[in-house]
C-alpha positions as semicolon CSV with decimal commas, in nm:
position;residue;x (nm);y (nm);z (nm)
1;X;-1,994;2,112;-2,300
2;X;-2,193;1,803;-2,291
3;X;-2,399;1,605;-1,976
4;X;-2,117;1,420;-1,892
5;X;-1,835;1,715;-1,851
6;X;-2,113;1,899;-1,672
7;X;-2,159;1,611;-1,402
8;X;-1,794;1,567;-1,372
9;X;-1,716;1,924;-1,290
10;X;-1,827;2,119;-0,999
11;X;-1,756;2,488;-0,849
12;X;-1,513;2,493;-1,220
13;X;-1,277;2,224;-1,066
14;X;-1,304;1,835;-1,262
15;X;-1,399;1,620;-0,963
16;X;-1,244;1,364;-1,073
17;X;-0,860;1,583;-1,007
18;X;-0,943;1,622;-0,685
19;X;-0,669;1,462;-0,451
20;X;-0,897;1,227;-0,238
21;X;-1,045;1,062;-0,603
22;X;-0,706;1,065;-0,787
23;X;-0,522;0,756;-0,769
24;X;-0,171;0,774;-0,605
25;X;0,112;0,824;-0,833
26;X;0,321;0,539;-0,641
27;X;0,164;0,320;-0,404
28;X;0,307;0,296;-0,058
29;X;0,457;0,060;0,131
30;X;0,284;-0,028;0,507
31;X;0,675;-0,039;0,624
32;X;0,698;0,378;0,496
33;X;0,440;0,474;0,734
34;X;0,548;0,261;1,081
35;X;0,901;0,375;1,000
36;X;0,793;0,724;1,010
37;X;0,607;0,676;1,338
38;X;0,881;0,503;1,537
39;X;1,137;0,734;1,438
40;X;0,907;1,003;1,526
41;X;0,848;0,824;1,870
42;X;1,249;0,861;1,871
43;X;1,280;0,485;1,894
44;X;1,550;0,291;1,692
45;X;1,528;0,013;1,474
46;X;1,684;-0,208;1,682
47;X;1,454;-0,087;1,989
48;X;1,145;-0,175;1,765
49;X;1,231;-0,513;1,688
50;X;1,297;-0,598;2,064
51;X;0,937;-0,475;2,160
52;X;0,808;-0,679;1,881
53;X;1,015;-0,985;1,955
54;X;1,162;-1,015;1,597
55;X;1,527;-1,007;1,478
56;X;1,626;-0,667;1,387
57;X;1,684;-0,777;1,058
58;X;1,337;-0,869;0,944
59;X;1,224;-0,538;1,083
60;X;1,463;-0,349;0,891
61;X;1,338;-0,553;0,559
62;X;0,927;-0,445;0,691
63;X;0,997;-0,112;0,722
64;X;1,229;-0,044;0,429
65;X;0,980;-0,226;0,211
66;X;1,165;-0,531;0,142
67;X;0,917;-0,752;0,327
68;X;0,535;-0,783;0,352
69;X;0,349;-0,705;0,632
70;X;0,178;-1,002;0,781
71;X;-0,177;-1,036;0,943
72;X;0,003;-1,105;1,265
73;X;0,288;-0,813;1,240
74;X;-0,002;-0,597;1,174
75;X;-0,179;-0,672;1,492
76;X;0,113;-0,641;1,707
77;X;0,188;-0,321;1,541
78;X;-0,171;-0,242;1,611
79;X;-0,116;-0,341;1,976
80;X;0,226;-0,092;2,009
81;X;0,159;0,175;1,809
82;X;-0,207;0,210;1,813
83;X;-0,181;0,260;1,443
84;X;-0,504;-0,016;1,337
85;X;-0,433;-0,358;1,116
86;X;-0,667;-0,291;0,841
87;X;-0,543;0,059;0,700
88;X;-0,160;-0,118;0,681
89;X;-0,298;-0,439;0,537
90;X;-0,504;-0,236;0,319
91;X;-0,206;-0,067;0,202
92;X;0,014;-0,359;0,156
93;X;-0,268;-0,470;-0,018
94;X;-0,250;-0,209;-0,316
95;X;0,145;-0,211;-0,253
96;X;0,096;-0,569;-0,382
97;X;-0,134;-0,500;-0,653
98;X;0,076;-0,224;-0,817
99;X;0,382;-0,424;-0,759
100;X;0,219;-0,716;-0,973
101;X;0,082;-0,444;-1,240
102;X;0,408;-0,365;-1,328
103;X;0,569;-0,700;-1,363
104;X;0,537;-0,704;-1,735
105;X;0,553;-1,138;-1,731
106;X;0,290;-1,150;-1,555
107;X;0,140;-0,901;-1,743
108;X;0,178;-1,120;-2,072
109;X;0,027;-1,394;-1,887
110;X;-0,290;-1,225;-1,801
111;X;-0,314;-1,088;-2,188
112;X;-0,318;-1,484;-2,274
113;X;-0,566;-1,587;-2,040
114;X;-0,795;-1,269;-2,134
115;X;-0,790;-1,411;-2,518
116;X;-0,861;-1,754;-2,383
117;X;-1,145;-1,633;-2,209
118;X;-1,278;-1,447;-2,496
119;X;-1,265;-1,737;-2,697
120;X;-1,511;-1,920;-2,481
């Protein structure tokens, strides 16, 4: 076993499996986790969107993942739940990110730009 296995592993577990350093399999959507919390607040939907002041519709797209979470959603959010802005916008953040790693024209694109860049 070389230097570099031996760093990597520690009471015979890889450190680099554990769960906390593994990267999620699927990233999540901020609308997953403030759906789970109002239904387990045993509010509705509908409910929700009153509080919030936005049509019920545009709710249902946030927390079914249809629709980004905005700066300003977040803070209200923030300001019912109690649930902070940063942790959702960070995770609609990497919800982003994976959703544009998989979009394979976009992926092409980048491949051009990286041999453009190489060229120079």
């Amino acid at each position: 076993m070389n230097e570099l296995e031996n760093n990597r592993k520690e009471n015979g577990f890889k450190t680099d499996m554990r769960a906390n350093s593994m990267p999620p399999a699927f990233a999540t959507h901020p609308g997953t986790l403030i759906k789970c919390e109002i239904e387990e607040r045993g509010w509705s939907q509908k409910y929700f969107a009153e509080v919030l002041g936005m049509q019920p519709s545009v709710v249902n797209e946030l927390l079914n993942g249809r629709r980004p979470l905005t700066e300003k959603t977040a803070l209200m959010i923030e300001a019912i739940l109690g649930i902070e802005a940063e942790p959702l916008l960070r995770l609609q953040l990497k919800y982003n990110l994976a959703q544009t790693r998989r979009d394979t024209n976009f992926l092409n694109k980048l491949h051009k730009l990286q041999q453009f860049a190489a060229m120079l």
